[in-house]
C-alpha positions as CSV (number, residue, x, y, z in Angstrom):
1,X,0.0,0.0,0.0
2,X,1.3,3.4,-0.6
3,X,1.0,6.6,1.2
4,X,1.7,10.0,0.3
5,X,3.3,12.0,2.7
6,X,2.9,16.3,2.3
7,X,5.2,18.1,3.1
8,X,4.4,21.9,2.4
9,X,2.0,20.7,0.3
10,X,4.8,19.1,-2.0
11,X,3.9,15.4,-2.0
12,X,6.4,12.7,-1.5
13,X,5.9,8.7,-1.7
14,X,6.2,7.0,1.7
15,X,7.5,3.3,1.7
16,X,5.7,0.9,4.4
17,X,7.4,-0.9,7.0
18,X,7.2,-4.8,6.4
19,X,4.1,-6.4,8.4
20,X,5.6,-7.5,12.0
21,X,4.1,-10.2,14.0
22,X,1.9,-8.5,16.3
23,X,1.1,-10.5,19.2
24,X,-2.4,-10.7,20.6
25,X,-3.8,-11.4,24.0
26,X,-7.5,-12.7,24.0
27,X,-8.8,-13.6,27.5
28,X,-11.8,-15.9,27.9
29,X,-14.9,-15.1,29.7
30,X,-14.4,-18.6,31.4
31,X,-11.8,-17.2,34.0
32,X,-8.7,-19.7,31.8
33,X,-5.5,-18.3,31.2
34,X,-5.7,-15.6,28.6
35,X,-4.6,-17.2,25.0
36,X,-1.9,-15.9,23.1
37,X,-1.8,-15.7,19.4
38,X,-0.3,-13.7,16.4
39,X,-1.3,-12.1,13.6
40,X,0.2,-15.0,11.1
41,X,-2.4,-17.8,12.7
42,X,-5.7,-15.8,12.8
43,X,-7.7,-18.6,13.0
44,X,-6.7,-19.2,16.4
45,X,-7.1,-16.1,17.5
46,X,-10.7,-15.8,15.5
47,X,-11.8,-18.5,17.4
48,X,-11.1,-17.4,20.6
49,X,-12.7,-14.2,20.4
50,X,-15.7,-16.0,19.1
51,X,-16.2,-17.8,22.0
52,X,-15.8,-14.6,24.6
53,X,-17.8,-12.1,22.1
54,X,-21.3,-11.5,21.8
55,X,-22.9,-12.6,18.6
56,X,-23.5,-9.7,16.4
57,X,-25.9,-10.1,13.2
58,X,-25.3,-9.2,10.1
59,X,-21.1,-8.9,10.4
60,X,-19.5,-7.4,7.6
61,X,-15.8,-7.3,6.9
62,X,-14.4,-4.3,6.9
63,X,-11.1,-3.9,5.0
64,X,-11.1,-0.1,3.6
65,X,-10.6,2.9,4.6
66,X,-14.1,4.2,2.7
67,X,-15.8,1.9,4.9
68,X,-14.9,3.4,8.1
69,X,-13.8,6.9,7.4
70,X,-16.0,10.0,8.3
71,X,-16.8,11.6,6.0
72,X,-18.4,14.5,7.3
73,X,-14.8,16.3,7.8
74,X,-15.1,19.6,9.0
75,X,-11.7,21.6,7.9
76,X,-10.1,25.1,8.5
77,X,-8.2,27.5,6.2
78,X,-4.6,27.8,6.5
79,X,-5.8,31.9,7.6
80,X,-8.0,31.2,10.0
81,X,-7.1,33.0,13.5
82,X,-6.2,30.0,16.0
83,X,-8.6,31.3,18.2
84,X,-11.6,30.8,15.9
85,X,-9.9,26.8,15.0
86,X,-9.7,26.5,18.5
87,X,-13.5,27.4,18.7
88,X,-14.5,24.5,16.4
89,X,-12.8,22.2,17.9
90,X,-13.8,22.3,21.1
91,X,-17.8,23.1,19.4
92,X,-17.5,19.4,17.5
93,X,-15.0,18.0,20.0
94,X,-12.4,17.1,17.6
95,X,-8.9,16.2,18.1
96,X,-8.0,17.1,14.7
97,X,-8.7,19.2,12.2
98,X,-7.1,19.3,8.4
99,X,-5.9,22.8,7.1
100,X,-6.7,23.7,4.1
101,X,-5.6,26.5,0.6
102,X,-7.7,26.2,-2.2
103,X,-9.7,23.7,-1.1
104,X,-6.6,21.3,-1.1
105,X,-5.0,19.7,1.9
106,X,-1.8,21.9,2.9
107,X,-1.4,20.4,6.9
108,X,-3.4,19.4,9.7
109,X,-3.7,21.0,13.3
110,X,-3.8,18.9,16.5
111,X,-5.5,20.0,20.2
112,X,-2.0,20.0,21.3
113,X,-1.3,22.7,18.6
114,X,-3.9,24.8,19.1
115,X,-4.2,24.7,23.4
116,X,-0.1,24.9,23.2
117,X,1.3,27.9,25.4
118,X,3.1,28.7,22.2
119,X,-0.4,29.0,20.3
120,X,-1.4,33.1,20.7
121,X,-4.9,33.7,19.7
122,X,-3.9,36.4,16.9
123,X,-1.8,33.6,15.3
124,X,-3.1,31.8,12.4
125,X,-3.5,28.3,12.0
126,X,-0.5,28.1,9.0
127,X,2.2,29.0,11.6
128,X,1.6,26.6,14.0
129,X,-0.1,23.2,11.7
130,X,2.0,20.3,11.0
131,X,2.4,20.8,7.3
132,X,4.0,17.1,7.6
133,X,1.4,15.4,7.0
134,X,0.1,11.4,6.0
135,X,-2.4,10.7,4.0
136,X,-3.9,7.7,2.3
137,X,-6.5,6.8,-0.6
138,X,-10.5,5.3,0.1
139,X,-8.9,2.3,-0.8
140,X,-6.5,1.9,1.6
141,X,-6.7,-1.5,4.0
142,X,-7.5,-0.6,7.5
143,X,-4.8,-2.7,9.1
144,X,-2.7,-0.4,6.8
145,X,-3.9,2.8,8.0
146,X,-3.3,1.4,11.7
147,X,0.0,0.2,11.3
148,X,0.9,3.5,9.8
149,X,-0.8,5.4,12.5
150,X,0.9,3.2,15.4
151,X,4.5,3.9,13.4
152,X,4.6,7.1,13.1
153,X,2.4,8.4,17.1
154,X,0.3,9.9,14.8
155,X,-4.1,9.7,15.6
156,X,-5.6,10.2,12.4
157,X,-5.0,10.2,9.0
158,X,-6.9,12.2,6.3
159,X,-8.4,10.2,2.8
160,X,-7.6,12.6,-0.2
161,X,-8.7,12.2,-3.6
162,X,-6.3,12.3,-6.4
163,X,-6.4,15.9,-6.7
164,X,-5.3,15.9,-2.7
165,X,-9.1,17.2,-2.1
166,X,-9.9,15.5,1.7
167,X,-13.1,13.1,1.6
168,X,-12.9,11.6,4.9
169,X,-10.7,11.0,7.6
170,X,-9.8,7.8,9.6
171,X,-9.0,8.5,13.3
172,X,-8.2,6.6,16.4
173,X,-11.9,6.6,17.8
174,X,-13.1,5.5,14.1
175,X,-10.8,2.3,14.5
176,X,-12.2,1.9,17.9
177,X,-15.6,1.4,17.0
178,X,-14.8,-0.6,13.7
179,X,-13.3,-3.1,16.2
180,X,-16.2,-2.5,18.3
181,X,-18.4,-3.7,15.3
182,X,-16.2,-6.2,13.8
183,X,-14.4,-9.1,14.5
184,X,-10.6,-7.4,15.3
185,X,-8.9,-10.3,14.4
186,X,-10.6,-10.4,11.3
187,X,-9.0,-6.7,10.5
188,X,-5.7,-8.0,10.5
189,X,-5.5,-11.1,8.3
């Protein structure tokens, strides 16, 4: 899978670190010892978790990042004051929002950016965004997105278009609840 790193809005290809063997720990309901398994024998793990997890009807797969992105992304301009950013995020309680120029993704803005002591109110939101940012396609595979996520400390990545337009955005809490929905182990086969 490739991702597309921005810097400055200059976009650069970004090479994926080989799949480790991440190492699950699924205790039972019974009280046993928890059971340990790894991402290369998911069937072990799957059937473990079937036997501590509620039954849930109608399970889907989900493998993309279309199917769990939101897509209702709410965005600044790189001019905004970082006092009216700061307002929106605390209205919509985001963590994140992506900065835009044109209507095309130019960095992205964390809490920690905006609530920093650094962060004057007058200031606007280009001088203190991450212009380093990571983004990935609709079609890009969840397990992916969180691998790239986990690598790099970073809590959510925004899904651009091919003319780097943003269309969604895939976030910690939006992994979270496609786990919550779906098998987990499942996700990482």
């Amino acid at each position: 899978m490739t991702f597309v790193r921005y810097i400055s809005g200059q976009p650069q290809s970004v090479e994926l670190p080989k799949r480790e063997d991440f190492a699950f720990q699924v205790e039972r309901a019974s009280g046993v010892e928890p059971v340990h398994a790894t991402a290369m024998r998911p069937e072990v793990a799957s059937r473990h978790y079937r036997d501590v997890a509620p039954p849930i009807k109608e399970r889907r797969q989900a493998m993309t990042a279309h199917q769990v992105m939101s897509t209702k992304v709410i965005a600044v301009d790189d001019k905004v004051p970082v006092e009216s950013a700061r307002a929106i995020m605390l209205e919509h309680r985001f963590h994140h929002l992506p900065v835009l120029r044109d209507g095309c993704l130019v960095g992205i803005v964390s809490d920690r950016d905006l609530f920093a002591p650094k962060a004057r109110l007058r200031d606007k939101v280009l001088q203190i965004m991450s212009h380093d940012v990571l983004t990935a396609r609709p079609e890009a595979r969840i397990a992916d997105l969180a691998r790239v996520m986990v690598g790099h400390t970073i809590g959510c990545v925004p899904i651009v278009n091919e003319v780097n337009k943003v269309v969604g955005i895939v976030t910690r809490t939006d992994l979270l609840r496609c786990i919550m929905h779906h098998a987990p182990i499942d996700l990482w086969i």
